[in-house]
C-alpha positions as CSV (number, residue, x, y, z in Angstrom):
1,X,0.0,0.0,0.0
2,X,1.4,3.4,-0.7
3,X,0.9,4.5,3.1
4,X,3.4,1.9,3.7
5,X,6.4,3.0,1.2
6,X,7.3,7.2,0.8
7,X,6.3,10.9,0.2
8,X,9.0,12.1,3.0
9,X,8.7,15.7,3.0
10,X,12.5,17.2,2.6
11,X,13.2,19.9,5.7
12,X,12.1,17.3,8.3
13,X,13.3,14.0,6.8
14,X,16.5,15.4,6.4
15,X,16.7,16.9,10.2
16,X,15.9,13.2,11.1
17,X,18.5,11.6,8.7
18,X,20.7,13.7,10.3
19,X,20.3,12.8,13.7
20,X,20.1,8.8,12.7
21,X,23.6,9.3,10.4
22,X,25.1,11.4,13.8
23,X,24.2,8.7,16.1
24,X,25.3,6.2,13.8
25,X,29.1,7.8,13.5
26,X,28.8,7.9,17.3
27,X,28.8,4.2,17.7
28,X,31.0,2.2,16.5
29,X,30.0,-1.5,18.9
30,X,26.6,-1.8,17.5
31,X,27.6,-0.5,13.9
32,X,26.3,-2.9,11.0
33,X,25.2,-5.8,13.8
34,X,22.9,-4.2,16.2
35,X,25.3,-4.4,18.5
36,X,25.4,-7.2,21.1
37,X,22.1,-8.0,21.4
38,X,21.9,-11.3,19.5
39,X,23.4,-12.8,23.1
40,X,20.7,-11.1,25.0
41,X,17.7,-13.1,24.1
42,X,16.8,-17.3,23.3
43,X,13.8,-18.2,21.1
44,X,12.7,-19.9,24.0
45,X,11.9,-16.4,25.8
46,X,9.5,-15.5,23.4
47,X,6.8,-18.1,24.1
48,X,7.5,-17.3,27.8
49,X,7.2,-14.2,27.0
50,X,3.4,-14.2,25.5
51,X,2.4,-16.6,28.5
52,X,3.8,-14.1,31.3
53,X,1.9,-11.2,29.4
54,X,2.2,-7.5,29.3
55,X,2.1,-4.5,27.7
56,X,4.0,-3.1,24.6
57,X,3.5,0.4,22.5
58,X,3.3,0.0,18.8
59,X,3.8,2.9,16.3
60,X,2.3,2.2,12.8
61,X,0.5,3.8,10.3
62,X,-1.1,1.0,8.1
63,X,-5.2,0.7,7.5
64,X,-4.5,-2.9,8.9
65,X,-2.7,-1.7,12.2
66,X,-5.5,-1.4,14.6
67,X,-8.1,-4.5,13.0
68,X,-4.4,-6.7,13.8
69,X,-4.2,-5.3,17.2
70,X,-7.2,-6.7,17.9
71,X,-7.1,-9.8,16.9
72,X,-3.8,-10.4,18.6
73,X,-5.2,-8.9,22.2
74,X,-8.2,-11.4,21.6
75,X,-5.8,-14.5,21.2
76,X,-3.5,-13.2,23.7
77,X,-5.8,-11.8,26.9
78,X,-3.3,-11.1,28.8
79,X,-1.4,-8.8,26.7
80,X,-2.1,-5.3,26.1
81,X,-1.0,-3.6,22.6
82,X,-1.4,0.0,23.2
83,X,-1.5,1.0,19.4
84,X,-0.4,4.8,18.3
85,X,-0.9,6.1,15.4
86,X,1.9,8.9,14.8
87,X,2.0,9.8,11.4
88,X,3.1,8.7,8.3
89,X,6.3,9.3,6.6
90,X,8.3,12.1,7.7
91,X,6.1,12.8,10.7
92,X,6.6,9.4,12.2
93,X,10.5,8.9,11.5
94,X,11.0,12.3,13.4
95,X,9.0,11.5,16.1
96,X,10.6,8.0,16.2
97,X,14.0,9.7,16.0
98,X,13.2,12.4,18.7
99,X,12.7,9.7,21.0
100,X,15.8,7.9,20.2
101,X,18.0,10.9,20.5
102,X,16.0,11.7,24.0
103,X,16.9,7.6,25.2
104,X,13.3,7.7,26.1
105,X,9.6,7.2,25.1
106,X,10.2,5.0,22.4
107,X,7.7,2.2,21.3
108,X,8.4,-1.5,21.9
109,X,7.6,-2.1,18.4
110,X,7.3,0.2,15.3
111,X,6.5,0.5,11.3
112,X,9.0,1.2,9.6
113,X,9.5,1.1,5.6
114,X,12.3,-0.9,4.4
115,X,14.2,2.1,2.5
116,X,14.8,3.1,6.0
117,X,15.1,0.6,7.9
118,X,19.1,0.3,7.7
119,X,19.0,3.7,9.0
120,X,17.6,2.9,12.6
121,X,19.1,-0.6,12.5
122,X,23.1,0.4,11.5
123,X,22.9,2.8,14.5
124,X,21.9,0.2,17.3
125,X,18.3,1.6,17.4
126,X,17.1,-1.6,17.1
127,X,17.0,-5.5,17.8
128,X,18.6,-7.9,16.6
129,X,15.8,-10.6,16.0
130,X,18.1,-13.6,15.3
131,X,19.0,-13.9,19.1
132,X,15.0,-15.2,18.8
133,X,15.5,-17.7,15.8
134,X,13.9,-15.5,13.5
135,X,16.4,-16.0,11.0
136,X,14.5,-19.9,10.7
137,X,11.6,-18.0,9.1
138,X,13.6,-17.3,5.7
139,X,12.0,-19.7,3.5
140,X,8.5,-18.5,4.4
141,X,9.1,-14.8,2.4
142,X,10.0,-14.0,-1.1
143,X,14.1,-13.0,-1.7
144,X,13.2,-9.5,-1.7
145,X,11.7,-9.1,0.9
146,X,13.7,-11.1,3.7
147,X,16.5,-9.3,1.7
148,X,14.5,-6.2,2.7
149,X,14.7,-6.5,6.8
150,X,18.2,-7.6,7.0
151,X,21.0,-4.4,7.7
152,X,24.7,-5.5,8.3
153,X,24.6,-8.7,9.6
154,X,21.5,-8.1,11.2
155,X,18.0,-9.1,11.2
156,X,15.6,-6.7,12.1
157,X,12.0,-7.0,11.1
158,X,9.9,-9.8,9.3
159,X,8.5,-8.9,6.1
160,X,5.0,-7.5,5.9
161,X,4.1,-6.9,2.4
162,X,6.0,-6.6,-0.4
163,X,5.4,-4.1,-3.8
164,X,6.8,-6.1,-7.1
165,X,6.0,-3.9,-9.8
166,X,3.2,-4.6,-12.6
167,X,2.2,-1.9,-15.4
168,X,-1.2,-0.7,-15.0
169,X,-2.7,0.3,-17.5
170,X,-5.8,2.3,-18.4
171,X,-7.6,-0.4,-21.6
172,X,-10.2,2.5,-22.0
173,X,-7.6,5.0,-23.2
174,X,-5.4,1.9,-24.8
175,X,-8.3,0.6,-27.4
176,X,-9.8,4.1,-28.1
177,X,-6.3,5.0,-29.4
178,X,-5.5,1.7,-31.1
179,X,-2.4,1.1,-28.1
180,X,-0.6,-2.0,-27.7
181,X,0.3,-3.2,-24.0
182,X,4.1,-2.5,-24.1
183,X,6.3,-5.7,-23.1
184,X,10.1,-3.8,-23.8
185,X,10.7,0.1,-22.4
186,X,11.0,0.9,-26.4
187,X,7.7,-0.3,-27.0
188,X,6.8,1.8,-24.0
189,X,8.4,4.7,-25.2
190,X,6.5,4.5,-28.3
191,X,3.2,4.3,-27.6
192,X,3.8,7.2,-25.5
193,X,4.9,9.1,-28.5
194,X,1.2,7.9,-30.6
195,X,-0.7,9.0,-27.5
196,X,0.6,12.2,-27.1
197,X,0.5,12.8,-30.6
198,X,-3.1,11.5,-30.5
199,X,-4.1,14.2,-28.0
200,X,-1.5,16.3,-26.2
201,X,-3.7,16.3,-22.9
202,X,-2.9,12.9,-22.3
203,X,0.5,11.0,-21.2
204,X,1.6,7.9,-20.8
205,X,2.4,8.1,-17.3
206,X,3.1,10.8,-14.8
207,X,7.0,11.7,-13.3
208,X,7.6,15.2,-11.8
209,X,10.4,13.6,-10.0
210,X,10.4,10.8,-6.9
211,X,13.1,9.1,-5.6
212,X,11.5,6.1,-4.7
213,X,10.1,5.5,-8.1
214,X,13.7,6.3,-9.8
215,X,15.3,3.8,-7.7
216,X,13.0,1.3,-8.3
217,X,13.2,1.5,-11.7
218,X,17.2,2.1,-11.7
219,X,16.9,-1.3,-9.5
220,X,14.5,-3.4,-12.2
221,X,17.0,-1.8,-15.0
222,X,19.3,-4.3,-13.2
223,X,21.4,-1.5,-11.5
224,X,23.4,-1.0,-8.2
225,X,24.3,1.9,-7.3
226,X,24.3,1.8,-3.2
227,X,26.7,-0.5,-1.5
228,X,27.2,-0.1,1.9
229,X,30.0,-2.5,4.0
230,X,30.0,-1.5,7.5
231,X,31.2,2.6,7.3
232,X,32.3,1.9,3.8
233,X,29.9,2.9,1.2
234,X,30.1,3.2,-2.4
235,X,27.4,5.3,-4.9
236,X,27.3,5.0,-8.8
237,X,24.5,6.2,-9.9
238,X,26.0,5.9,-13.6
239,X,26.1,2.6,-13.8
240,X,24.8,0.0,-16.1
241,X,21.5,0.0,-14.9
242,X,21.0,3.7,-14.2
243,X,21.8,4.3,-17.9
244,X,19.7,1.9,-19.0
245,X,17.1,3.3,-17.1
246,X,17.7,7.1,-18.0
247,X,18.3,5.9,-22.1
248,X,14.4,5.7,-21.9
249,X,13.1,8.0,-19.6
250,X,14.8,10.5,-20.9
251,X,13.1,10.6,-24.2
252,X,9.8,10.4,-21.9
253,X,11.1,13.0,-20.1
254,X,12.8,15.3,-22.8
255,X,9.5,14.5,-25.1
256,X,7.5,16.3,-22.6
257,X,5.1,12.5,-22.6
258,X,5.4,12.3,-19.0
259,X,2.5,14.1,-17.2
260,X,4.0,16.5,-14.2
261,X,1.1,16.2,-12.1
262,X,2.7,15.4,-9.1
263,X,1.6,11.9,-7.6
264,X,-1.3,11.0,-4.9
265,X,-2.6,15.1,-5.3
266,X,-6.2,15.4,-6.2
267,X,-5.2,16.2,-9.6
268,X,-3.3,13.1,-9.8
269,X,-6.4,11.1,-8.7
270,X,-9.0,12.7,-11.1
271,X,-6.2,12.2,-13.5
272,X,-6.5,8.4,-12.5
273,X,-9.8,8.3,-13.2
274,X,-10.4,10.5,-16.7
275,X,-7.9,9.0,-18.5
276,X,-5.5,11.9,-18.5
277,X,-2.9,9.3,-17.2
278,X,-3.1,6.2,-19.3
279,X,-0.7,4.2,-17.2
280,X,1.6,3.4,-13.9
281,X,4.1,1.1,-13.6
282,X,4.0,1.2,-9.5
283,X,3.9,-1.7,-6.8
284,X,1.2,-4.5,-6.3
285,X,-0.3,-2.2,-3.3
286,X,-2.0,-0.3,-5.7
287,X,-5.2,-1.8,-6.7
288,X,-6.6,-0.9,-3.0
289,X,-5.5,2.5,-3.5
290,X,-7.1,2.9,-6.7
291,X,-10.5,1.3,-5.4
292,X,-10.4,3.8,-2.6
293,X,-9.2,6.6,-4.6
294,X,-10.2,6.3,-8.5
295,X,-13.6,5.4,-8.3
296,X,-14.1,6.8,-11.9
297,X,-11.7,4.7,-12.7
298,X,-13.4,1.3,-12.1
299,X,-13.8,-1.0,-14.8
300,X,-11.2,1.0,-17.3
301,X,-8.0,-0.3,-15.6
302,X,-6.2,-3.4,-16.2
303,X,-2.7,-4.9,-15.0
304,X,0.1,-6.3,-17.4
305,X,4.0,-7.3,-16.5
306,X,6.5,-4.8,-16.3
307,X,7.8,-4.0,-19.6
308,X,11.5,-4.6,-19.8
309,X,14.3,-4.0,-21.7
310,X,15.2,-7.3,-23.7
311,X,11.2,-9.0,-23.3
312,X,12.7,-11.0,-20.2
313,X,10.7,-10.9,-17.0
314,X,12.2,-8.9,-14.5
315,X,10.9,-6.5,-11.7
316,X,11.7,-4.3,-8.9
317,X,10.2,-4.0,-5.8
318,X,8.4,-0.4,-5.2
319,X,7.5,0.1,-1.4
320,X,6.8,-2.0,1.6
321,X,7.7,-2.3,5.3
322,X,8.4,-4.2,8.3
323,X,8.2,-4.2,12.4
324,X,10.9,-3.3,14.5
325,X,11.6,-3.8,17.9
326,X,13.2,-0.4,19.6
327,X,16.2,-1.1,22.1
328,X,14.5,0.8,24.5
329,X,12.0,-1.6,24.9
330,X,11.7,-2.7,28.0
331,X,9.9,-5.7,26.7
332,X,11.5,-7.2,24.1
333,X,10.5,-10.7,24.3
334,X,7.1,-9.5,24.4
335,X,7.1,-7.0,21.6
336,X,9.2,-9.5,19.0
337,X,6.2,-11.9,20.1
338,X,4.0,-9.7,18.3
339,X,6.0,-9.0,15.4
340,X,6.0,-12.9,15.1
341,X,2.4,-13.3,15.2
342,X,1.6,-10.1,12.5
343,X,3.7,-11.3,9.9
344,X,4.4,-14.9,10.6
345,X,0.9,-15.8,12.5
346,X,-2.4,-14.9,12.3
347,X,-1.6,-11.3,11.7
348,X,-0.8,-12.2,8.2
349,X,-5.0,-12.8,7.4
350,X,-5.8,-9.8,9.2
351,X,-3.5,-8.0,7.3
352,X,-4.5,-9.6,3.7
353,X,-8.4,-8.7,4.8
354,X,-7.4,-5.2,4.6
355,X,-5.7,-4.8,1.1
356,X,-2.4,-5.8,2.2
357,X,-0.7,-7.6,-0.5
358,X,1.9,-10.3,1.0
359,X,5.0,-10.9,1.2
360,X,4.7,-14.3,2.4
361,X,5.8,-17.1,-0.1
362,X,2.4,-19.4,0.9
363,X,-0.3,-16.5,0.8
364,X,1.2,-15.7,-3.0
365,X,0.7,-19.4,-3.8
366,X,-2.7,-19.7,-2.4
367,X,-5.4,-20.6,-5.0
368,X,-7.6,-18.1,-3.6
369,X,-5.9,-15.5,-3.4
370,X,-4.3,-15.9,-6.8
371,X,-7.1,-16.7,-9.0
372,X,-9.1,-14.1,-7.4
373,X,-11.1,-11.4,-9.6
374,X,-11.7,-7.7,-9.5
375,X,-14.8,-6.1,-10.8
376,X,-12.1,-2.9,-10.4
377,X,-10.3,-4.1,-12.6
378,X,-13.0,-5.4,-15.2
379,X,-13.0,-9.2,-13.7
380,X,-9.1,-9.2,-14.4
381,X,-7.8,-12.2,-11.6
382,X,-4.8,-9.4,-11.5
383,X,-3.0,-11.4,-8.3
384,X,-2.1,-13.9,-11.4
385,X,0.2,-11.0,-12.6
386,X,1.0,-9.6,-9.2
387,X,2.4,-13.0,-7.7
388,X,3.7,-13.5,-10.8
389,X,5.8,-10.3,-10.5
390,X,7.1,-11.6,-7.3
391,X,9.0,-14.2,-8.3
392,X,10.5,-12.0,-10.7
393,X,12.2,-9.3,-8.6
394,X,15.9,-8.8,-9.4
395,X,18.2,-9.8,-6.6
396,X,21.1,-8.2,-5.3
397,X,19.5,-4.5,-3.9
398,X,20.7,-2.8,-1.3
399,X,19.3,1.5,0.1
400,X,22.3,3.5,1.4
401,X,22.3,4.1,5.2
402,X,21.1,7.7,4.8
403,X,18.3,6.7,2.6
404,X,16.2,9.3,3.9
405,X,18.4,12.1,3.7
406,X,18.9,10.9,-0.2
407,X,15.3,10.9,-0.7
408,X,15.0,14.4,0.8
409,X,17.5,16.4,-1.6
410,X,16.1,14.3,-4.7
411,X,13.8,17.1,-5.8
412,X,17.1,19.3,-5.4
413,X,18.9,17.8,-7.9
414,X,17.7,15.3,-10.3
415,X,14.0,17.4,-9.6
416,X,15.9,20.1,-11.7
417,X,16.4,17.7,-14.7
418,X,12.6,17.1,-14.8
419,X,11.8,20.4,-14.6
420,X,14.0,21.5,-17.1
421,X,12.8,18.8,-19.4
422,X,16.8,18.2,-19.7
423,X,18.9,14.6,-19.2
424,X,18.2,12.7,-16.3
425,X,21.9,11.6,-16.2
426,X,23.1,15.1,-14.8
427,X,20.7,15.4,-12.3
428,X,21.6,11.9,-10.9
429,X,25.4,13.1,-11.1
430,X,24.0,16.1,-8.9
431,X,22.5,13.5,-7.2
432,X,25.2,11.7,-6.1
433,X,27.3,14.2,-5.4
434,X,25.4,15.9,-2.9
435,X,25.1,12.1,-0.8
436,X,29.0,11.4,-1.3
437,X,29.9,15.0,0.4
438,X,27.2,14.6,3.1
439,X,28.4,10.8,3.6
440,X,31.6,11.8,4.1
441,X,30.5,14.6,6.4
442,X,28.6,12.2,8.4
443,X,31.9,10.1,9.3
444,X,31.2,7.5,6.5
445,X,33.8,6.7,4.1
446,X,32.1,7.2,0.5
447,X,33.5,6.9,-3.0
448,X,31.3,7.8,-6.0
């Protein structure tokens, strides 16, 4: 869902990044591991844990968040979940870092996105789940995703959803102006050309410049541009991938095809729904946001694979979080019992009731859930494309350790590109030159 995955707004995301990357440099015991904690707990102590009882704080933001809580208070009496709803994006990472920096008030357990994750866990902000035998859990999530909530050496969440990316695709717009459903970027890239020739009030998609999308699509063009070992961290934002990436959306871009209504405004909705915007190549949260949001929509839409660039299935993931238990937590057995039973319990068909699409390898197999159809999207069983998408994501991804920060200067730099209608390539050389000097001023070693 997208209130699980972005829109930081810049001034206070990057006063939070801040803070996280200062604390980070400060420590140098719990850098990359979280610390010692893996000594500090047994699997055994979370089962205790839940019969003993309690009560934890949890910090989330999801539409699922307070239906989960519960559930879990209904199969566990004797715990109490005192559920807090502080925000979403920026609003909740600088509250969550306030209390960090303070040593108090934390939650036990918190929602946290996994393009930020590494930047609580590399600190020592949070637990170390594997000193529960979490890390035994693996083969029930997709790559990605279990990818997604390790940080170091560490493990520090259990995947909730995931967001493999599908083109959506207006079939309206498509058959009224004889369109084919692109499978390759080129063919893409050309029926944005005959749409926009068609009727220049219509685009094939919509960009005004968003670093989550960008990386997403830098990371399904097969690139790698953020490696990160311990205080060692390397950016190339001109490599293979990124080029392959910008070789296309720069004609998009530099075209003027792209719309620049900025995305989830009410203009971007209506958009949605008139056919203004006749495609989005986003994550597999999105049907429930466009149910919710486009109901003019409903009916028009469809869902295809992500086009690619040789005609060979490949994807990227594009949002998603986890839940993270806080070192402050005076708890912890208690609150990484929870975490266990929302994404590896019963939370899971709470969560799935709600919208949620999984992450969890026998959800995306289940017949059901699969083969399921959506009057939205004109009876399309679009899960068949979705779960199909996950087992397509491209391995090997990794967010720098100031993710946040990055995401905050984005419209700073390559934002310039897109407004200038000029090539994507300089404003990701802007880009990374603005995270290698703050990097380095943050005590991290970075080459770029």
């Amino acid at each position: 869902m997208k209130s699980t995955h972005r829109r930081l707004v810049a001034a206070g995301a990057m006063i939070a990044a801040m803070s996280l990357v200062l604390v980070a440099c400060g420590s140098s015991k719990d850098s990359g591991t979280g610390g010692d904690s893996k000594q500090q707990g047994s699997p055994a102590a979370v089962d205790e844990a839940l019969k003993a009882g309690g009560t934890i704080t949890y910090w989330s933001w999801t539409p699922s968040a307070q239906a989960q809580v519960t559930a879990f208070e209904k199969a566990y009496p004797n715990v109490k979940v005192n559920y807090v709803n502080a925000g979403t994006g920026n609003d909740h990472y600088t509250k969550l870092q306030n209390t960090i920096k303070a040593g108090s008030g934390a939650p036990d357990v918190a929602q946290v996105e996994y393009q930020a994750l590494p930047q609580f866990a590399l600190p020592g902000s949070l637990i170390d789940l594997r000193q529960y035998g979490f890390d035994q859990f693996q083969s029930a999530y997709t790559p990605s995703t279990w990818a997604a909530v390790h940080a170091g050496e560490g493990l520090f969440g259990l995947p909730q959803d995931s967001g493999p990316m599908a083109l959506f695709y207006n079939k309206e717009v498509f058959d009224k102006y004889g369109l084919t459903v692109p499978k390759t970027w080129d063919e893409y890239v050309a029926a944005g050309k005959k749409l926009h020739q068609a009727d220049p009030k219509k685009f094939i998609t919509n960009d005004s410049g968003d670093a989550g999308f960008a990386t997403s699509m830098i990371w399904q063009a097969g690139g790698k541009p953020f490696t990160t070992n311990g205080k060692s961290v390397t950016i190339n934002l001109a490599d293979d991938g990124s080029k392959k990436w910008t070789s296309e959306w720069n004609q998009l871009v530099q075209g003027g095809l792209v719309s620049s209504i900025p995305g989830w405004s009410d203009a971007w909705f209506k958009a949605l729904g008139d056919g203004t915007i006749a495609t989005l190549p986003t994550g597999a949260w999105m049907p429930g946001v466009m149910e919710s949001s486009v109901k003019a929509g409903a009916g028009k839409w469809r869902v295809a694979p992500m086009p690619t660039y040789d005609g060979q299935p490949v994807t990227a993931e594009n949002g998603g979080s986890t839940q993270a238990v806080l070192k402050q937590s005076q708890n912890p057995a208690l609150a990484a019992a929870f975490v266990r039973w929302l994404n590896n319990g019963d939370g899971v068909k709470t969560f799935l009731a709600s919208g949620g699409f999984p992450a969890t390898t026998a959800d995306l197999k289940a017949p059901e859930f699969v083969s399921k159809k959506s009057a939205y999207f004109g009876g399309q069983a679009i899960n068949e494309v979705l779960t199909g998408a996950a087992g397509t994501v491209a391995p090997g991804w990794s967010y720098l350790p100031y993710q946040l920060y990055a995401n905050s200067i984005f419209g700073d730099t390559v934002g310039k590109s897109y407004q200038s209608k000029s090539g994507l390539d300089d404003g990701l050389k802007a880009w990374q030159d603005a995270l290698v000097a703050y990097g380095n001023q943050q005590g991290f070693t970075v080459n770029g």
